[in-house]
C-alpha positions, 0 to 999 in steps of 0.5 A, a space after each residue: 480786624 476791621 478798618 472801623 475797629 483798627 482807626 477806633 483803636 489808632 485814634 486811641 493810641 495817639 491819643 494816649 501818645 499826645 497826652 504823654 508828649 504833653 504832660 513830659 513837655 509841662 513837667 520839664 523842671 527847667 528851661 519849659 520850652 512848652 510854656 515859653 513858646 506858648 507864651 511868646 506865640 500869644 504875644 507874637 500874635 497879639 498885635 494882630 487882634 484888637 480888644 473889640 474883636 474878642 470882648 464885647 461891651 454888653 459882654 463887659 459890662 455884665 461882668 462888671 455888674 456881676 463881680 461889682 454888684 451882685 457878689 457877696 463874700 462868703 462867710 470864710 472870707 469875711 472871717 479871713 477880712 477879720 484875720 488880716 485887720 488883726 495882723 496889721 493891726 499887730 504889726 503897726 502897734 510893733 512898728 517904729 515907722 514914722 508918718 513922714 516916711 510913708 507920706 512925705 512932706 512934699 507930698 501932704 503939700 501938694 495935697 493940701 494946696 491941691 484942696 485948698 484950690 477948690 474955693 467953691 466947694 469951700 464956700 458952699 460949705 460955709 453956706 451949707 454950715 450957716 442955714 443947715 437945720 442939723 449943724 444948728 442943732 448939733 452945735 447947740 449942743 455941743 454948747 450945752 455940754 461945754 457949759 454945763 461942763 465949765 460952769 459947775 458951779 451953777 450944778 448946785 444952784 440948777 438941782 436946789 430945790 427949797 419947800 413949795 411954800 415960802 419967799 425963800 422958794 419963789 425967789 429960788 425959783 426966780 432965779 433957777 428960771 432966770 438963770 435957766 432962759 439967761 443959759 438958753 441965750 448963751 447957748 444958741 449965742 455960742 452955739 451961732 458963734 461957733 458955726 460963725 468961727 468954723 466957717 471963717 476958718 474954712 474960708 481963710 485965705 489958702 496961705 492961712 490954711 495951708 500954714 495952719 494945715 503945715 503946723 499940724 503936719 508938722 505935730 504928727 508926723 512924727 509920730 510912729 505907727 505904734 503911737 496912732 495904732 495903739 489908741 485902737 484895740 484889735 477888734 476895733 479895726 476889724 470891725 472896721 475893715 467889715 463896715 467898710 465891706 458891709 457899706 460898700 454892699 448898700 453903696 452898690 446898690 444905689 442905681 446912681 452909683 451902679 450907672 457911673 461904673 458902667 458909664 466908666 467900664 463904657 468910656 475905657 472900652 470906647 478908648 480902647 476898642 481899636 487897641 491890640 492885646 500888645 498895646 494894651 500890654 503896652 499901655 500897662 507897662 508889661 512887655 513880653 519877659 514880664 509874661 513869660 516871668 509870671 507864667 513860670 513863676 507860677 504855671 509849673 508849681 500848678 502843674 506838678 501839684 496837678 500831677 502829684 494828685 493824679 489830675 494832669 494826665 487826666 485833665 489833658 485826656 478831657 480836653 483832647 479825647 474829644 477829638 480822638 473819638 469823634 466818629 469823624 476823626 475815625 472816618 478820617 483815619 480808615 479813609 487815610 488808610 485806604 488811600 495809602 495802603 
């Protein structure tokens, strides 16, 4: 046998022979010595490497705008979206949870006082309320329909229609256009005071408010889940669940919004850049146990269903065979066999 084919037929045996040696040290059933170390050598090393040395910003950033901007679900997602609003739809109308044990009082206080410090936004609400062509034109109607609502006894007297001809129908119709332009003023009065009242109300002393805000606090919050949850049907807060997904997809499309994601992926890298993995680690509150309990709470149950399918031998062989036929890595083994035999 030729030293060429004897190094081709060496390099494929020790190939064969790591592969082994691999795959029995990532199916050990307990104590994966394999996977420990690894994991303990990357967090050993990981102080040693800075967040700017392996990621790049520009590198980053593309990332971002490819998973944030540019990815659409896919038909089975958006039905699975559908499958889960459904569930938690079931189990807050089966749920006796009340409000005030998932957001306590002390927290909705800090809110509201929290929302009541921004006195300028409040007051440029009132302002915008007070001149906007559009909340004029929704109050006034609101005032028509409250009323026409509580005036119904006038109904009569708006469709009442006498003969063209006769004093009966001139004074009739005196007194519908009478009544017709004295209602217009009523509205557009109520409908100004309206507007007036909701501003008053936004601009009250933050004591009012928050008192206001405590009593109808104080009215809801002790109401379960299945009382507020029953007032929706299933398909209703699917539906819900999609036009949040389906406004986030116009939303993200807007350049303004596209900008301010980057600006912030660009602040958290200029923060960052001069910490290592560990710190980073740190920073998060993950130290190394918490690596080493999600890589065995999940690395081994991948790898035994990678070998029940007869994919892992075949996987580790892609990944070292490479080496082991490179013509290199056979020139290298005659060389060694020259010099040492």
């Amino acid at each position: 046998m030729s030293k060429q084919d004897f190094a081709q037929q060496f390099a494929q045996a020790l190939m064969l022979e790591q592969t082994c040696f691999i795959k029995k040290q990532l199916l050990a059933e307990k104590n994966n010595h394999y996977i420990e170390k690894f994991v303990h050598h990357i967090y050993t090393h990981s102080d040693q490497i800075l967040l700017k040395q392996f990621i790049q910003l520009e590198s980053l950033q593309n990332v971002v705008q490819k998973y944030a901007f540019e990815l659409n679900l896919g038909a089975e997602i958006l039905e699975f979206i559908g499958m889960i609003a459904q569930r938690i739809h079931h189990l807050a109308i089966n749920n006796h949870t009340q409000i005030n044990e998932l957001f306590s009082d002390e927290s909705f206080k800090l809110w509201v006082n929290k929302i009541l410090e921004l006195d300028q936004l409040r007051y440029y609400i009132q302002d915008n309320l007070q001149h906007n062509p559009q909340v004029k034109l929704v109050s006034l109607q609101l005032a028509n329909q409250i009323l026409e609502s509580n005036t119904p006894w006038l109904d009569h007297l708006r469709k009442l229609n006498l003969h063209k001809h006769g004093l009966g129908s001139k004074i009739l119709n005196f007194i519908q256009d009478q009544q017709q332009n004295i209602e217009l003023k009523l509205e557009q009065q109520f409908a100004q005071t309206l507007v007036k009242q909701l501003g008053n109300i936004i601009v009250l002393p933050n004591e009012e408010l928050a008192d206001i805000s405590l009593h109808l606090w104080n009215d809801i919050k002790q109401k379960t889940l299945k009382e507020i949850f029953s007032q929706f049907q299933a398909i209703d807060f699917e539906e819900f669940f999609i036009l949040v997904y389906e406004t986030w997809r116009q939303l993200r499309q807007g350049k303004y919004l596209q900008q301010v994601i980057l600006d912030v992926v660009a602040v958290f890298y200029d923060y960052f850049a001069d910490y290592n993995l560990q710190e980073l680690l740190h920073s998060v509150g993950l130290e190394e146990d918490d690596l080493h309990q999600e890589a065995l709470r999940f690395l081994p149950h991948i790898i035994q269903a990678l070998e029940q399918q007869g994919l892992l031998e075949e996987i580790l062989e892609q990944l070292i065979s490479p080496f082991y036929s490179s013509e290199t890595t056979h020139q290298f083994i005659e060389q060694y066999i020259q010099d040492n035999l």
